[in-house]
Structure formats: C-alpha cells, structure tokens
C-alpha positions in Angstrom: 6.7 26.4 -3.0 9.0 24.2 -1.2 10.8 21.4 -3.4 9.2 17.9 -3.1 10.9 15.6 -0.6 10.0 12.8 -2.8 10.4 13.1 -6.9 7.1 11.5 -8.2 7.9 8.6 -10.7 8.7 9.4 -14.2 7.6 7.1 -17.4 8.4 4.5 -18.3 6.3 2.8 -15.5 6.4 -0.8 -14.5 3.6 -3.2 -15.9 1.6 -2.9 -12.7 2.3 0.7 -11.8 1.0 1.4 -15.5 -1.9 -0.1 -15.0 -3.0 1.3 -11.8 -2.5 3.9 -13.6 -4.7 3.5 -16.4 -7.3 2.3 -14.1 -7.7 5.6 -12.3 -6.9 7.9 -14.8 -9.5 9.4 -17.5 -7.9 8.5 -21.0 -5.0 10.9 -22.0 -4.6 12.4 -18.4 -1.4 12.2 -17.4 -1.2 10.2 -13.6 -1.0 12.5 -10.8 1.8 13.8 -8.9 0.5 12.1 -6.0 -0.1 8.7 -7.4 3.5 8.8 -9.2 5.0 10.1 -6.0 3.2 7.3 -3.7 4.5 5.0 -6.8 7.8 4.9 -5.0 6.5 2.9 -2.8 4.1 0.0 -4.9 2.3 -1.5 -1.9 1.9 2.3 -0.6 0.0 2.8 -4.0 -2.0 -0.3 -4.5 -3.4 0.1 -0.7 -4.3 3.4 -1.3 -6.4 2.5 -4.4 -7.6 -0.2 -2.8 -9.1 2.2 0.1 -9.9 4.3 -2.2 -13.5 6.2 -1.7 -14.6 7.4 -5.0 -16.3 4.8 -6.5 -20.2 4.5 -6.4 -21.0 4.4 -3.1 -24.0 5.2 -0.4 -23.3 8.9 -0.6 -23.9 11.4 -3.7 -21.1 12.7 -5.3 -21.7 15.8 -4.6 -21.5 15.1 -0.8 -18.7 13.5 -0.7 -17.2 16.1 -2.5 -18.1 18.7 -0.1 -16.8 16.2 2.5 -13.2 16.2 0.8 -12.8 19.7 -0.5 -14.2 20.9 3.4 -11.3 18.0 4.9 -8.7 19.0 2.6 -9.5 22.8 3.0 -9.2 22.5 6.7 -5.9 20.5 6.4 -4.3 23.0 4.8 -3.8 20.2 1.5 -4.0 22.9 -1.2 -3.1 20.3 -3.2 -5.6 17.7 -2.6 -8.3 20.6 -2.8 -7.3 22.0 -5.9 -7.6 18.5 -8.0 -11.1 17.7 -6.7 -12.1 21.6 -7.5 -10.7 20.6 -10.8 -12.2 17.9 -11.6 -15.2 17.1 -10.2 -16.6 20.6 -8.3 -18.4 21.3 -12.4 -19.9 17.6 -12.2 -21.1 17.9 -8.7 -22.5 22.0 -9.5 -20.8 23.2 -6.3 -21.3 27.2 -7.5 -17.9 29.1 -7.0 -19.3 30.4 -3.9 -19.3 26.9 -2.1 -15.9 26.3 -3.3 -14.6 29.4 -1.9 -16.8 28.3 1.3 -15.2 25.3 1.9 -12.3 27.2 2.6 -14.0 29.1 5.0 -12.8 27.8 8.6 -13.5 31.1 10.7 -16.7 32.5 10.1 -18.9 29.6 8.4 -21.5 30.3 5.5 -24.7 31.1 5.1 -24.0 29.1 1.4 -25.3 26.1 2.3 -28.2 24.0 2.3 -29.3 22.3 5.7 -28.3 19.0 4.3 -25.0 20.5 2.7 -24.7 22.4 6.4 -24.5 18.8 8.4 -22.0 17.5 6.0 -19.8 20.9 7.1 -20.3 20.4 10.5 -19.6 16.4 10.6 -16.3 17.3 9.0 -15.6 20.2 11.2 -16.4 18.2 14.7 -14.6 15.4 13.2 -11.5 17.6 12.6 -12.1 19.6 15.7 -12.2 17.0 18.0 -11.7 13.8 16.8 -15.4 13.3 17.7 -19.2 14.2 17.2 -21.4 15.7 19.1 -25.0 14.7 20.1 -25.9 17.7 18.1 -23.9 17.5 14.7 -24.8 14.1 14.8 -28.7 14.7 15.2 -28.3 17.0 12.4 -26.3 14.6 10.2 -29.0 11.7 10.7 -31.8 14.0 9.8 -30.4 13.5 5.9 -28.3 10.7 5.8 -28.4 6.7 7.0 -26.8 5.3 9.0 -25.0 3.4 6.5 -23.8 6.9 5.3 -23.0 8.4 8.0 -20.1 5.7 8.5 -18.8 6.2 4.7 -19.0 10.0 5.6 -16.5 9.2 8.9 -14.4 7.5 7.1 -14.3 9.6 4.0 -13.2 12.5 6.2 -10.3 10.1 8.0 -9.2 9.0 4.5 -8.6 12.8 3.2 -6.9 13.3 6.3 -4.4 10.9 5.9 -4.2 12.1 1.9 -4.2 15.5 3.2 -0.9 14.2 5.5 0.7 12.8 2.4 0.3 15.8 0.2 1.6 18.3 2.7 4.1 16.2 4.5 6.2 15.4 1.1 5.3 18.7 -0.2 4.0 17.5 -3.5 3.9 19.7 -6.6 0.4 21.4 -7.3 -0.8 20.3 -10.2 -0.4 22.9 -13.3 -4.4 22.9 -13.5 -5.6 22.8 -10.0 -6.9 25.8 -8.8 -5.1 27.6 -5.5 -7.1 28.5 -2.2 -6.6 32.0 -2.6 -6.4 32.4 -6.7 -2.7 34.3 -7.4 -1.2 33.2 -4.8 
C-alpha cells in the first residue's frame, strides 16, 4: 500500500481533539486513522463531525449502511468500507453475501430485497450520473419518505467526499477492517 501523504496525529491530543475523540469513539477504541489524520487540520475535523450522518436519523441503520458500504465500494475507499463492515455490518445483519454484493459494480445481485434493491440503485444512479432517474426514484419512494429520500442523497454525497479523503491521502487501513477482496 502506498505511504500516507498525511501522518495521522499521534497522542497526546489537544483538549478538544481528545474529546472529539472520546465522543465518537466506543470506550477503549483507539481514534481512527481517519479522524487523527483529519486532526491535522481541527476545523477539518470538528466540521466533519458536525456533518456527520450516523446518528439516529429518518433512515434504519441498516440502510444507511448499505448506502455507505455500496458508496464507498463504488469509490474504490477500501478503507472507508472496511470500518463500517467492521463495525456495524454484525449490528445491521448484512449476511456475508450482501457485503461481498456491495462490491459488486458489474453484474448486480439477486441478494437483495426490493427495498434493499432501491437503496442500490439510488446510490448507483447517484454515482453514475450525478442524478436520478424517473425510474430509481419511483422505486426509491415506494419504501422510503420523502424525508428519507433527501437523508439518503445526502448520505451518499457525504461518503463520497469521505471516500475522496480516504483515497486521496492514502490512509492506512485499519489493522481490523476487512479488505474488498480478503488476502489481498
């Protein structure tokens, strides 16, 4: 893997950093390599918390899961993929198979749901084209609000611009995360 173009911030953190930190981190997880790289620049890394999407919001977790694990997959953010596999693909019940299918940009999968299958399409048409068709769209609203639909958009924007972040300074997988392709 390529060297990081920016070294993530090492301890001792300063008072605010540290407690950012603290916020977002279960107890006795060590901060990310994303957050302590993004560290490096404070206002950077309060703004992104502050945009932050994964508290409770209109969607299920396990939607917006699929959302970010599909987003990331089809940025190429290995990264980014592997720490939401890690830690909340279990507490969502995505099977392995819908994992593996989020990475799966060619031929689609016959994995998912209806429901699950507008979520994939959104994100694809979204990535695609910058857009939405008449058609994903219809099948988006058929399960989701309106309301929903606009944290959806915006979900898939914001893992795009994480995705940017991850690959762009190269960032260090994390030692747990699993890998697109396991052994690679």
């Amino acid at each position: 893997m390529p060297t990081p173009r920016i070294s993530p911030a090492e301890p001792p953190y300063e008072a605010t950093i540290a407690e950012s930190f603290a916020r977002i981190m279960p107890p006795g997880i060590e901060p990310l390599k994303l957050f302590r790289t993004m560290a490096r620049n404070p206002r950077v890394l309060q703004r992104m918390f502050a945009g932050s999407l994964l508290d409770k919001g209109s969607v299920a977790m396990r939607d917006r899961e699929i959302i970010i694990l599909r987003t990331c997959a089809r940025c190429n953010s290995e990264y980014e993929w592997g720490v939401h596999v890690a830690m909340f693909a279990q507490r969502v019940e995505l099977s392995a198979q819908e994992i593996a299918a989020t990475c799966d940009t060619v031929h689609g999968s016959d994995v998912w749901s209806p429901r699950d299958a507008s979520l994939i399409g959104l994100t694809d048409a979204l990535h695609d084209t910058a857009s939405v068709s008449d058609a994903a769209w219809d099948k988006l609203m058929q399960f989701y609000t309106e309301e929903q639909a606009l944290e959806l958009i915006v979900l898939v924007g914001y893992y795009h611009t994480i995705s940017f972040v991850t690959n762009a300074l190269r960032i260090e997988l994390e030692s747990y995360a699993p890998r697109f392709r396991p052994g690679t």
